[in-house]
C-alpha positions, 0 to 999 in steps of 0.5 A: 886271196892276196897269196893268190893275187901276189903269185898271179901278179909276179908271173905276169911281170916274169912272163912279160919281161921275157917276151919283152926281151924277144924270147917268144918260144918261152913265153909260149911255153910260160904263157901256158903255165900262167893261163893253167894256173891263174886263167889270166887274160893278160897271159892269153894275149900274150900267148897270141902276140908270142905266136904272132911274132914267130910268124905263126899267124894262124895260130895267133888269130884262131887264139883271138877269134876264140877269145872273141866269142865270149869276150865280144867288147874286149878292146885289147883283142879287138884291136890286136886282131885288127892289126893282125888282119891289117898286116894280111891285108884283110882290110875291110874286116880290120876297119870293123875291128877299130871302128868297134873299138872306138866305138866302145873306148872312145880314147883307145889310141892303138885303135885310132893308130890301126884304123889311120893305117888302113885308111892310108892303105886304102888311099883314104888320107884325107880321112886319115889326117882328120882321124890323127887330128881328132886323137890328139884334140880329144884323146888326154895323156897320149904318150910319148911314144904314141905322139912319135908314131902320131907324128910320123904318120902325120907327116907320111900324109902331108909329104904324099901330098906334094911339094906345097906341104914338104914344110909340114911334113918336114916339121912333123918328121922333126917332132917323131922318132920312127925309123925312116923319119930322118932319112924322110925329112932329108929327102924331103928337104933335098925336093924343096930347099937348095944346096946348102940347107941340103948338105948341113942336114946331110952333114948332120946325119952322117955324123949320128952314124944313120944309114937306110936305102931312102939317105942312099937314095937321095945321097947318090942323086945329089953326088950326081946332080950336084957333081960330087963323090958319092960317100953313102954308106948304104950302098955306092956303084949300086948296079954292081949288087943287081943279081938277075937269075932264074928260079928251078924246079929244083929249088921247088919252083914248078908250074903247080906253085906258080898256078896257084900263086897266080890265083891267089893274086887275082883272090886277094883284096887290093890295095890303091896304088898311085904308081901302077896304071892298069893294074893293082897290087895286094894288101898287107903281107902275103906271107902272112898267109895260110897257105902252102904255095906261100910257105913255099915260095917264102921258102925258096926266096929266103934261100935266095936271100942267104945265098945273095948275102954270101956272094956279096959279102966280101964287098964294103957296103953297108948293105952287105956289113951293116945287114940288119939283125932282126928282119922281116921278108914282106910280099905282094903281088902286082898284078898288071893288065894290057898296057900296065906299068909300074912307075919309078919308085924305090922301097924306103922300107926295105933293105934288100928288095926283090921280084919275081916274074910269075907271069910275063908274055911278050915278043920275042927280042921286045922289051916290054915288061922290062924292069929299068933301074935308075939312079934318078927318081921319086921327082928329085930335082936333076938340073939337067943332069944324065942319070945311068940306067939299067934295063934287065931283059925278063922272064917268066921264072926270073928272079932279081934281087936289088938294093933298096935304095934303086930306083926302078920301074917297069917297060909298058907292055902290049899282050893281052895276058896279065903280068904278075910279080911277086915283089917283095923286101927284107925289112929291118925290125929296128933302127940300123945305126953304123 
């Protein structure tokens, strides 16, 4: 029996430290054998979390489900297909899948982590903050890293919450280690400090070598606004790296794929968004999706995406020479109504950012339905100061893709149909350093 025990444990440790490392197509392959031989749990979920990081999501949540039917409490696979459905958008199915966990594993921290992030997509952050507050008031020995993600997310809620909350928010950004917390609490010291508290933080990170599209951003208002040369390392003269084009039928892009995205926009299940009036945008992932039209589409993007990097890359940007590693391409749809428009924003997330123009009817020679890029945004404070701009003239069948680091939003339109993209970001796995 201890033979067995010994075998069964030394198989576990080598199938897990080589999905650790990233190779999942062998850890699919080891992870069967495991299974085969020692009818291990451990080795089923990481069979599912090996297909899901290889993007084959079905894969990942029929192994779940099926897990599921005869292990209805396990709280491992409860919340790990929790995530799966978050990250799809299925978000009222991932809320049980949490509220289940918690509700047999009280101190179960992923879960708390989960069900926090859903009520946040749900713009539910009020409950969110009393969701993270009761974790580290009742939940003992979170860890390290766990507190780092707490901390983030605290401070996510506090920063949308206004200008009268950036000191919390700054605080909490301070006390964790995600990815864009630097670069969140800069900008949120460059909305409420003045110009020198600015600039030392500003120093400070230039000196850790940090680089994302959100210290672009900021960076680039305050050369502007504060009348100095523009050293960002993401991305200077940004309009220079707007590419404006037109997908074909030869690329595979036919009236039948764009019907049936159009009708999965309208199927899929909503998330609030404080930016869009009269309109909505999806939840989740939509490439997460089982569906051909996405597989397609993702496709035709992702050929888009490579060919933009090879026209750019002789040009000295971060964006071009620092490209992250690991990448994910995230989707949605916005679907707009009479009168819609998206506001100004830039997507923090990403890298490289993009829409595509579905559907979009209006006059001819009109304006409406526009996008505009902008070097000011996000109420950054601008003294008075003229900010350049940039209006595109789109149509359906259009592409542009941009640096993250742009402001942008859209021109208001009047036609009765609705006016849907397709946006989307390449977004970095890991921490991206110069």
């Amino acid at each position: 029996m201890k033979k067995e025990e010994d075998s069964r444990e030394k198989s576990l440790q080598a199938l897990t430290a080589i999905f650790q490392r990233g190779d999942f197509g062998l850890a699919i392959t080891e992870a069967k054998k495991v299974i085969k031989d020692h009818q291990s749990a451990t080795a089923v979920n990481i069979l599912a979390l090996a297909h899901k990081r290889l993007g084959e999501i079905d894969r990942s949540v029929e192994i779940y489900e099926n897990l599921l039917i005869n292990n209805p409490s396990n709280t491992m696979f409860l919340a790990n297909l929790g995530n799966i459905y978050s990250d799809q958008g299925r978000l009222t199915e991932a809320q049980e899948l949490f509220e289940k966990v918690l509700s047999v594993d009280a101190n179960h921290i992923n879960a708390y982590l989960g069900l926090g992030n859903v009520y946040v997509m749900q713009a539910k952050n009020d409950l969110a903050l009393r969701l993270y507050e009761k974790m580290q008031s009742e939940v003992r020995d979170i860890p390290a890293e766990q507190l780092q993600k707490i901390n983030y997310r605290v401070a996510e809620i506090y920063r949308k919450g206004g200008e009268e909350h950036f000191d919390a928010a700054i605080k909490h950004y301070g006390l964790s280690n995600q990815r864009l917390s630097m670069s969140h609490r800069l900008e949120c010291i460059y909305r409420s400090k003045n110009k020198a508290v600015y600039e030392k933080e500003a120093a400070a990170l230039s000196e850790l070598g940090h680089i994302d599209p959100l210290i672009a951003a900021v960076q680039t208002h305050a050369s502007i606004r504060y009348g100095f040369q523009d050293r960002n390392a993401f991305c200077t003269d940004s309009f220079r790296f707007i590419s404006h084009s037109k997908l074909s039928a030869s690329e595979g892009f036919d009236r039948g794929l764009t019907d049936r995205l159009l009708t999965l926009a309208h199927e899929l299940e909503s998330s609030p968004q404080a930016l869009i009036n009269k309109g909505g945008q999806s939840a989740g992932n939509l490439f997460l999706l089982n569906d051909p039209a996405i597989s397609k589409i993702k496709a035709i993007i992702e050929s888009r995406i490579a060919h933009y990097r090879e026209k750019y890359q002789q040009f000295d940007a971060g964006l071009i020479s620092k490209w992250p590693p690991q990448t994910t391409l995230h989707g949605w749809f916005i679907d707009l109504k009479k009168g819609g428009s998206l506001g100004s924003h830039m997507h923090k997330e990403g890298w490289l950012s993009g829409s595509l123009y579905l559907k979009l009817s209006k006059p001819e020679g009109a304006s409406e339905g526009n996008i505009i890029f902008d070097l000011d945004g996000g109420n950054y404070p601008a003294d008075d100061r003229d900010f350049p701009s940039k209006e595109l003239d789109i149509e359906e069948g259009d592409i542009v893709l941009f640096p993250s680091s742009i402001f942008h939003k859209t021109v208001p339109f009047s036609a009765t149909e609705r006016r849907v993209t397709l946006a989307f970001d390449v977004k970095p796995d890991l921490l991206v350093r110069a």
